[in-house]
C-alpha positions as CSV (number, residue, x, y, z in Angstrom):
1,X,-6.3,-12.4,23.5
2,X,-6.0,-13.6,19.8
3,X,-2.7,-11.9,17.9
4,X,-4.2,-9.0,16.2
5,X,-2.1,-10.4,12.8
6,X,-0.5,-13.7,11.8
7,X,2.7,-13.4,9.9
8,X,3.0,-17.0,7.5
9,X,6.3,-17.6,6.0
10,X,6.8,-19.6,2.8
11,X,9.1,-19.3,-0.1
12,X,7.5,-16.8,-1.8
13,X,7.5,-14.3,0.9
14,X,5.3,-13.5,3.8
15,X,1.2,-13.3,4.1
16,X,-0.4,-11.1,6.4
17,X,-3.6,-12.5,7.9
18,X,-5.6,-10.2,10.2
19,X,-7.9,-11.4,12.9
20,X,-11.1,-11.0,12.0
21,X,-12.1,-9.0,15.1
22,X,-8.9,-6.9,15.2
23,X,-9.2,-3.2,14.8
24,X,-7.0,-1.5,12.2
25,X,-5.0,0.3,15.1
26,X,-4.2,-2.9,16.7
27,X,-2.9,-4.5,13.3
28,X,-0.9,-1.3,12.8
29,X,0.5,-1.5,16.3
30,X,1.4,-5.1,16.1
31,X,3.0,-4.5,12.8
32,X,4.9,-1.6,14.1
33,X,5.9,-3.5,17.1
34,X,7.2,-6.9,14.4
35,X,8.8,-4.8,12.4
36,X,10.8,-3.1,15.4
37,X,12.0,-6.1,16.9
38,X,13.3,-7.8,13.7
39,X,13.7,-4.8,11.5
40,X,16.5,-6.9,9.6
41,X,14.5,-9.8,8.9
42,X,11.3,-7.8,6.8
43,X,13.5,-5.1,5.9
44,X,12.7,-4.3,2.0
45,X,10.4,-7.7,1.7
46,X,7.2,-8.3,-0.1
47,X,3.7,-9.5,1.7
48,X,0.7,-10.5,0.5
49,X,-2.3,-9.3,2.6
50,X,-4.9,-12.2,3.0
51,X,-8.5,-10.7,3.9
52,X,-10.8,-13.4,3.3
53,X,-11.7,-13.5,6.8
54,X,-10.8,-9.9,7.8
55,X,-12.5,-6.9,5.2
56,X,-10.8,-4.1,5.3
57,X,-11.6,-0.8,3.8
58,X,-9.8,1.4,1.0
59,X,-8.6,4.0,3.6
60,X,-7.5,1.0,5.8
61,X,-5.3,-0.9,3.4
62,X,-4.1,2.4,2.4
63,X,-2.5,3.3,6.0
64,X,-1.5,-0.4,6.4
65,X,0.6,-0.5,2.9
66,X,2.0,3.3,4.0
67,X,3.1,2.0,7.3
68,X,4.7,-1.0,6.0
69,X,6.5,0.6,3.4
70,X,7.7,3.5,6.1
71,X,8.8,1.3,8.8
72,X,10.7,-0.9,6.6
73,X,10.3,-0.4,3.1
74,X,8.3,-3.8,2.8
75,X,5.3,-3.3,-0.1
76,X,2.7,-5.3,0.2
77,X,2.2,-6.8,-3.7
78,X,-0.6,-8.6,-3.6
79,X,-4.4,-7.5,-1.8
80,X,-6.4,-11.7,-1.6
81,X,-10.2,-10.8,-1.2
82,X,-11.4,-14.5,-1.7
83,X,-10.5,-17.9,-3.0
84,X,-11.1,-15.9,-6.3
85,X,-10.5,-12.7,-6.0
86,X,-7.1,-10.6,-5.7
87,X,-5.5,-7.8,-6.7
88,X,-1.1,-7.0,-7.7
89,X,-0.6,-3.2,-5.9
90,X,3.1,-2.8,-5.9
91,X,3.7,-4.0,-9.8
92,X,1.1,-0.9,-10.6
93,X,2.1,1.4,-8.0
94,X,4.6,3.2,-10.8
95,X,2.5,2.6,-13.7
96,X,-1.3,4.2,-12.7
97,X,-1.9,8.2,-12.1
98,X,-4.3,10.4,-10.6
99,X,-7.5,10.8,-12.5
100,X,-9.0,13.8,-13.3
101,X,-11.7,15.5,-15.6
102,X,-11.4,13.3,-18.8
103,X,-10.6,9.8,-20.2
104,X,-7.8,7.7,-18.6
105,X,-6.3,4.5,-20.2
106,X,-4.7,1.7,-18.9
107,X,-1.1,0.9,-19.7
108,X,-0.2,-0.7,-23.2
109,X,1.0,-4.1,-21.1
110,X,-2.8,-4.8,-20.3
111,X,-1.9,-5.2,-16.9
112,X,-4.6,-4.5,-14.1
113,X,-5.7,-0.3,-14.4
114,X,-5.6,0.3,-10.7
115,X,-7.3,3.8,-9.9
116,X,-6.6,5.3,-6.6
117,X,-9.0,7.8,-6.0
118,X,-13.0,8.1,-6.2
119,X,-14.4,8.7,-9.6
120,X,-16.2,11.6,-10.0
121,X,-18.9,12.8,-12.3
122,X,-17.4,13.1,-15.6
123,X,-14.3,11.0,-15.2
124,X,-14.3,8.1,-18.2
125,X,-12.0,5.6,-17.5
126,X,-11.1,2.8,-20.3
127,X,-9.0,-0.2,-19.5
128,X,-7.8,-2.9,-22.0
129,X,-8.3,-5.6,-19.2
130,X,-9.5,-5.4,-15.7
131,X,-10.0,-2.0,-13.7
132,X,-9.6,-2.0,-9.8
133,X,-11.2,1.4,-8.8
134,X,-9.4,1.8,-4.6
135,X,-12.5,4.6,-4.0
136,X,-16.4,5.3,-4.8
137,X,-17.8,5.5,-8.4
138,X,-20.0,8.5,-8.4
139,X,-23.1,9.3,-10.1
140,X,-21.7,10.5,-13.4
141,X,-18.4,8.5,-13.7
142,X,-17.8,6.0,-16.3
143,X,-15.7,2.5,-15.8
144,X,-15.4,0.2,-18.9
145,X,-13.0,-2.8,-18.8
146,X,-12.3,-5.3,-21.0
147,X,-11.9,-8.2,-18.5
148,X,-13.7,-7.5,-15.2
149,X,-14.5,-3.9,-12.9
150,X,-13.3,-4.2,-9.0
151,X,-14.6,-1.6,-7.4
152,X,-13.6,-0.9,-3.5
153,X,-16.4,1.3,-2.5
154,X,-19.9,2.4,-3.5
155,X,-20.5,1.7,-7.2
156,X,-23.1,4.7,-8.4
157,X,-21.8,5.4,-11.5
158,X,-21.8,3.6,-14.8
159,X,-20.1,0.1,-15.1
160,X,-19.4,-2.0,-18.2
161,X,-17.2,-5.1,-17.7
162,X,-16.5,-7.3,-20.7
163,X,-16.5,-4.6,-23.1
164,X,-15.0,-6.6,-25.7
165,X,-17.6,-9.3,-25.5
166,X,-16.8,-11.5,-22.6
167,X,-19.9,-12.9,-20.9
168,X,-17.7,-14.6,-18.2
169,X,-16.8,-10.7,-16.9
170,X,-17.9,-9.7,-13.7
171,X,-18.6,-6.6,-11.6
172,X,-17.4,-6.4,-7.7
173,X,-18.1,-3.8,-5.5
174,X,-18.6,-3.2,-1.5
175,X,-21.8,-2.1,-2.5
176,X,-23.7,-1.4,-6.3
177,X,-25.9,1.1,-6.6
178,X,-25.7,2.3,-10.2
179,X,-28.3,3.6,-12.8
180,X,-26.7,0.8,-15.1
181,X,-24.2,-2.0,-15.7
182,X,-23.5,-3.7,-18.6
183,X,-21.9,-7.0,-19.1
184,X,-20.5,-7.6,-22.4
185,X,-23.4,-7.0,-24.8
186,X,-26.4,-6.9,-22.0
187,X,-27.8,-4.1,-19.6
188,X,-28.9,-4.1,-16.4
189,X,-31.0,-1.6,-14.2
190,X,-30.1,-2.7,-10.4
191,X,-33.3,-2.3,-8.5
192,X,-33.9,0.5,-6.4
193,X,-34.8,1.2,-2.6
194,X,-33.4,-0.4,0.6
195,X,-31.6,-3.6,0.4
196,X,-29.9,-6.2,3.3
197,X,-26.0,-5.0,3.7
198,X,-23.4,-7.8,1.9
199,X,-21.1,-9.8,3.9
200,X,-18.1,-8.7,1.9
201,X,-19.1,-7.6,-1.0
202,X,-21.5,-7.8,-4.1
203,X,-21.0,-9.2,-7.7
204,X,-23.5,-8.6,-10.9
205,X,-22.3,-11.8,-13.3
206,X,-24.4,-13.1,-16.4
207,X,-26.3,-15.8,-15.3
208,X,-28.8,-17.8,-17.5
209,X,-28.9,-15.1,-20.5
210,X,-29.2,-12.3,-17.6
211,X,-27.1,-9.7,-15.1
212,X,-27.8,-10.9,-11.4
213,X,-26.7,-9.5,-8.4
214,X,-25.8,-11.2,-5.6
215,X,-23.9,-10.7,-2.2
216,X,-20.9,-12.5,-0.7
């Protein structure tokens, strides 16, 4: 039986790589069981969590960064999605807040706006660089980033990446379903009805003058 989580050392720390086929109670377990034995060793240490093979969902990477950090205060700082694709989580975990009813903006330093909770209908959030939403983006929510919009759920609200101009700007999310995205200065109406699942996930980019979709 494959281990349910490889544990790679370097220099920089320690990288987390899930099996692909592992549940999310047998990573826990293992973890729990690694950090037992050699409590010392992780205690108060930072890991990256590599899921290029292994997807995991918001909820998931939510109870695996909570056990970490309860067993033996070790954060996981970094979330790798793909070869070009990751997110920081400790360096925000002080800096971002709940969002309610309203407008939220990201923090003066243009780091990353990481919002960690579904948007609902009404919510407006504004970022000065990129925006990684951990939740849904309802019908009714607004996300509008200046760099790109990394959304780790259903995207049904409205999306603008690039805000400031940037064509190169691009859109993640597990699935996109909104009414509109817009990519610097161009709109896009997704097309409606049923469509094939994506692999991982699904990016709208600017390609030849116009917003394409495409899974990943």
């Amino acid at each position: 039986m494959p281990t349910p989580v490889q544990v790679k050392a370097d220099r920089n720390g320690f990288t987390l790589v899930p099996d692909p086929v592992a549940s999310l109670d047998a990573i826990v377990a293992f973890m729990d069981e690694r950090l037992e034995k050699s409590r010392d060793f992780f205690q108060k240490s930072e890991m990256v969590l590599d899921l290029r093979t292994r997807p995991m969902r918001t909820d998931e990477i939510s109870v695996l960064y909570e056990k970490l950090y309860q067993k033996s205060e070790v954060k996981v700082v970094e979330v790798r999605l793909s070869d070009e694709l990751s997110f920081s989580m400790a360096a925000e975990r002080r800096k971002t807040r709940s969002v309610a009813k309203g407008t939220a903006l990201a923090p003066e330093n243009c780091a990353p706006l990481i919002v960690r909770n579904t948007c609902r209908s009404g919510v407006r959030i504004v970022s000065p660089s990129d925006c990684i939403v951990l939740g849904d983006v309802n019908p009714g929510a607004e996300i509008i980033a200046e760099g790109d919009v990394i959304v780790f759920g259903a995207l049904r609200g409205l999306a603008h990446a690039g805000a400031g101009g940037e064509r190169t700007a691009r859109i993640w999310a597990l699935s996109i379903e909104p009414n509109q995205i817009r990519i610097a200065d161009l709109v896009a109406v997704p097309p409606r009805g049923a469509k094939p699942a994506p692999a991982r996930f699904e990016v709208a980019e600017i390609q030849n003058g116009v917003i394409q979709v495409s899974c990943l």
